[in-house]
N, C-alpha and C positions, 0 to 999 in steps of 0.2 A: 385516936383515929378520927378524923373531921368528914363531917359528911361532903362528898363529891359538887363542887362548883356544878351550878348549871351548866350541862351545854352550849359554847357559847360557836354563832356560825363563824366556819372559815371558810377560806377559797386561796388557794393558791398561785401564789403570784413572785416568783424568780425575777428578782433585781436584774434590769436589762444588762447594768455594771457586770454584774455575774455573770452572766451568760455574754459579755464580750469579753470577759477576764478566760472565760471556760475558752472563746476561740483562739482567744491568743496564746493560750498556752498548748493548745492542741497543734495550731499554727508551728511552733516553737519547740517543738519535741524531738527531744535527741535520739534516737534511735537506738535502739543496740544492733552491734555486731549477730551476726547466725552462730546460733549452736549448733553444727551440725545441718543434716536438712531442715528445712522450712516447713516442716511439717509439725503434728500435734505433739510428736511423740517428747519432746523436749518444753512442753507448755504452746500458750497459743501463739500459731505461727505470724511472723513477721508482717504478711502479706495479708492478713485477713485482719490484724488488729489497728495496720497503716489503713488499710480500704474503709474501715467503720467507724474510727477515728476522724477520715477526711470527710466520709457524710455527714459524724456528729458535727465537725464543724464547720461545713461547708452546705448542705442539704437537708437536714435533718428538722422539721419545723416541730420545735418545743411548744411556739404558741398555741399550734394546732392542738399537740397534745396536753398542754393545760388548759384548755377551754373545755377539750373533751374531758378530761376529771374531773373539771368543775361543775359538766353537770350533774354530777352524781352530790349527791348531802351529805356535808363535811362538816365537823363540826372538832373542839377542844374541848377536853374534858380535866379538869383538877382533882388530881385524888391525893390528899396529902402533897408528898413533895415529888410526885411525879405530872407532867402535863402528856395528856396522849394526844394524839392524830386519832379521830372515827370517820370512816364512812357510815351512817344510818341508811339505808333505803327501806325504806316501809312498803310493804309488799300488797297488791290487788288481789284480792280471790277471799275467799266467805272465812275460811278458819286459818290466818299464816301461821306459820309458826317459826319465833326467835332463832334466830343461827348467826352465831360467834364465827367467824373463820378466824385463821391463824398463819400468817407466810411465814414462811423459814428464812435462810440466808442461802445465798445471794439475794432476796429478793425484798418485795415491797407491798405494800396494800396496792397498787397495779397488777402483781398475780392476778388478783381477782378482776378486773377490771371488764374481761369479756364477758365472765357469767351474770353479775348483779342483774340487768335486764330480764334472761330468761327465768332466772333464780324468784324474782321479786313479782315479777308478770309473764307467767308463764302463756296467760293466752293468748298475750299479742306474738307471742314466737310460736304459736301453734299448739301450745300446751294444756293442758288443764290449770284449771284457776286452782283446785283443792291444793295443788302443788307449792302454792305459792307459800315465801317466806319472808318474815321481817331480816334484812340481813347486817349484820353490824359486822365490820375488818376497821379492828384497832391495827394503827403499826403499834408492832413492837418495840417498847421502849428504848431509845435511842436508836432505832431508824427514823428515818424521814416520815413523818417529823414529830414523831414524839420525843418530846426531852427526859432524857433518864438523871435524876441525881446523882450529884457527884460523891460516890462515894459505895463500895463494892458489896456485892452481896442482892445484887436487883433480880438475878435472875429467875430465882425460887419464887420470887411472892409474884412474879407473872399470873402466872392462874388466880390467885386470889384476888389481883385486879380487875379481871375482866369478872369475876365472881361480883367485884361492886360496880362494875361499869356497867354490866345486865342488869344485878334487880337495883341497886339504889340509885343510879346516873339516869339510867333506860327504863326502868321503871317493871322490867319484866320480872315478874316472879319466876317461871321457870323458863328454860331456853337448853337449845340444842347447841353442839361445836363440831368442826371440822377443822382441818389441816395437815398437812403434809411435815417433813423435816425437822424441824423446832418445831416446826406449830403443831407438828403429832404428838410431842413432848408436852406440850404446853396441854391442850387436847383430851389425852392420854390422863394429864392432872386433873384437869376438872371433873373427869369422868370419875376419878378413884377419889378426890379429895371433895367432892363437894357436890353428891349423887344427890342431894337434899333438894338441888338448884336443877342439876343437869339431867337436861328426858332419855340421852342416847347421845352415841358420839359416835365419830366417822373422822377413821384415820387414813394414812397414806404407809405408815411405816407402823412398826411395835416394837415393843420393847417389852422387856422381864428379866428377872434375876436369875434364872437358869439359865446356866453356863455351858461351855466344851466342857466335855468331863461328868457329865452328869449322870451316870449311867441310865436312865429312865429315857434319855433322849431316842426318838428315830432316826432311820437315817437321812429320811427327809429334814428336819429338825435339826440334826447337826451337819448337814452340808448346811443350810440357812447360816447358819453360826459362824461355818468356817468360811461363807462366802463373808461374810461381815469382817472377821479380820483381817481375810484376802482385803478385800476393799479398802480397809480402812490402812494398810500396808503402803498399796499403790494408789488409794488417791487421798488419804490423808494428813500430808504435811500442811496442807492449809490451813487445819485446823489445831495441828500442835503449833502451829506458828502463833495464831492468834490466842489458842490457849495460854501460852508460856510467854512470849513476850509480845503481848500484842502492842503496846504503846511504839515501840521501834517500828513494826510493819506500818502504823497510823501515817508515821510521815512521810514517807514516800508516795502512800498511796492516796491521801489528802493534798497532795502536790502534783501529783503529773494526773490530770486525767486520762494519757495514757495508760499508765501504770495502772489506774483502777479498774479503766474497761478491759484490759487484758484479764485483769486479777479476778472479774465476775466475768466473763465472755467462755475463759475457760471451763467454766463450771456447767454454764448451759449447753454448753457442746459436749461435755462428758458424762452430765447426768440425763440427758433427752433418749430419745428415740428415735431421731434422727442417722441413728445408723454410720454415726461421724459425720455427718455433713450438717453442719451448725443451722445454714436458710435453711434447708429439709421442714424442720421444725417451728422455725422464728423467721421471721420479718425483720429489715436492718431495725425497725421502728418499736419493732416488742426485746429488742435488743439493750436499744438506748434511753428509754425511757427510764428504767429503775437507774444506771451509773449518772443520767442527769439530777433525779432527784436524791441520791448520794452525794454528790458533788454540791449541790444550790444548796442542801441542811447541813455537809460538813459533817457528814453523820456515819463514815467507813469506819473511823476509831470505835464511836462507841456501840455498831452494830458488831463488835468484839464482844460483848459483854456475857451473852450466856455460854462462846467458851471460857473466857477466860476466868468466870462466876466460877467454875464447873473445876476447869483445870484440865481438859480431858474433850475428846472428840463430847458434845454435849450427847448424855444419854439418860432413860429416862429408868435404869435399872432397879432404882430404889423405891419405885412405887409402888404399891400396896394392887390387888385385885380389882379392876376395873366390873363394878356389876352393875352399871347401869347397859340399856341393849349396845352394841358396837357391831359398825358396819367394817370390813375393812376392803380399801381399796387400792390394789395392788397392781402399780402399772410398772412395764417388762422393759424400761428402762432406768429405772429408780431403784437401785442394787443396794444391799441384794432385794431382790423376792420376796417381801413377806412368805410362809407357808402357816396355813390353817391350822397345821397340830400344834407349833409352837405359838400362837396368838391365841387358840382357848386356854394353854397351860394359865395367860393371864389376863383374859379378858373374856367378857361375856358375848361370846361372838353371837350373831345374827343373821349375818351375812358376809359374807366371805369370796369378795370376786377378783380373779383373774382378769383384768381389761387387755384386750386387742392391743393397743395402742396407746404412749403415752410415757413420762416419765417422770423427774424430782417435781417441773413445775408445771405440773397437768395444765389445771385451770388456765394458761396460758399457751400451754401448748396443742392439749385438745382437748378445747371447751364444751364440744358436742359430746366426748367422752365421758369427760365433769361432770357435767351435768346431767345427763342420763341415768348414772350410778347414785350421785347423790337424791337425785329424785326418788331414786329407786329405794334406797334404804329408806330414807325417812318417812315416804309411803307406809313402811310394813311398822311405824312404831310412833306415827303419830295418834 
């Protein structure tokens, strides 16, 4: 194992080539035929993925939106035979404290995009300085735009990465994590594999090896459960697709920009809190920013990698006792529900909140909400 390359700076910058290749094929897109009504109930409708399609290539200013990630500090990090994508923001106020986040899939280090500011300097958004945190959002190996090596089995040693990306890259002896989805998974790991490093963690989701069947369950606790198979019934073909054969689904969806925005559009319309109505929750612009930087890295195949590591909707069932503090936060369009009984069966809860508002991709969806919570937890355990 070779100690981690310095950080070395980046800034992102999409070949103008690429982004006239991206209109022309946008330009260029063969439509399908209606299944039926035009509506969601057969994937995402005709009429909403043609509309956000013609702004991606017609309206939509990318420059604007990479100038604005470029202000945030970006950097490449070498660990062995993987290269990551960080955002560092080093945070203002008297004691910060290190915070790992983690996005899941559909998504990008953009999830985060709206919190770093209040997250990093709380007093210029009105907040307390004590609040403040150093924050680091590795992408995930093979997303945009870190490069994941070729060659299977990446997914598990996630955590252990970011384990050397905090104290040996970053230089932080101990440090907090958060995330949602996979990145609850990811999260979730640092917390049970590696409490030596980790002060506390703050999830979106939970996991544990107690099953339907268990007789000890409640009945809270086992509807949680049976909503999770429910769920994973009616909306998870996505994910045995890319589990089982994800190389087939790659090319189509590495070819039509089309095809890809539909393939992640549906996802934030069915996991939000929008109530079905997709703008409800998102902006066309918090919409196309992550399928653009999927598209520029080429990077849809190999954000396949922790299902298809896995083999299975990824989950996070085989992890040991989480006893570092855990906050959990639990927003009412991110299904199912976390429920408290079953999250202390395997975690050292601390706090345990129901949010108002909010769903899979908070932090983008309700930043105000985000960041509130998380404030809030890591308050009682810094």
């Amino acid at each position: 194992m070779a100690a981690p390359s310095r950080p070395e700076p980046y800034r992102i910058a999409v070949p103008e080539e690429v982004l006239a290749d991206l209109r022309r094929r946008l330009e260029a897109t063969r439509w399908p035929d209606p299944i039926g009504p035009d509506d969601w109930t057969a994937g995402a409708p005709l009429r909403t993925v043609r509309a956000l399609a013609e702004h991606w290539g017609n309206g939509f200013d990318w420059r604007g939106q990479e100038a604005a990630l470029n202000r945030w500090p970006q950097f490449r990090v070498r660990l062995d035979d993987y290269d990551l994508h960080v955002l560092h923001v080093r945070g203002t106020g008297p004691d910060t404290l290190p915070l790992v986040l983690t996005h899941g899939w559909p998504s990008s280090f953009f999830e985060f995009s709206k919190v770093l500011g209040p997250l990093t300097d709380p007093a210029a958004y009105g907040g307390d300085p004590a609040d403040a945190f150093d924050v680091v959002v590795p992408s995930v190996p093979g997303y945009p735009f870190s490069r994941v090596p070729d060659r299977t089995g990446t997914w598990p040693e996630v955590p252990g990465l970011w384990r050397r990306l905090m104290t040996d890259a970053l230089g932080y002896p101990r440090f907090a994590a958060a995330g949602g989805d996979i990145g609850a998974i990811v999260t979730t790991a640092l917390g049970a594999q590696h409490a030596d490093v980790v002060t506390a963690i703050q999830v979106q989701a939970v996991f544990g090896s107690t099953a339907l069947g268990d007789p000890t369950l409640a009945d809270d606790e086992r509807r949680f459960l049976e909503e999770r198979v429910a769920w994973a019934q009616d909306e998870g073909a996505y994910a045995h697709q890319q589990a089982t054969r994800p190389r087939t689904l790659a090319y189509g969806l590495s070819d039509s920009p089309a095809g890809l925005l539909a393939w992640i559009v549906e996802k934030f319309r069915a996991w939000s809190d929008g109530g079905g109505d997709l703008l409800r929750s998102f902006t066309p612009e918090d919409l196309l920013v992550t399928p653009t930087l999927y598209w520029a890295a080429n990077s849809i195949g190999a954000s396949f990698r922790p299902y298809a590591d896995t083999g299975e909707i990824v989950a996070g069932s085989s992890l040991p006792y989480v006893s570092v503090p855990v906050g959990v936060a639990a927003y009412p369009g991110d299904r199912p529900v976390p429920v408290r009984a079953y999250a202390e069966r395997h975690y050292n809860v601390q706090r345990f909140t129901v949010l108002p508002r909010g769903g899979h991709f908070a932090a983008l969806e309700v930043p105000d909400v985000w960041i509130s919570e998380t404030r809030a937890f890591f308050r009682q355990v810094r």
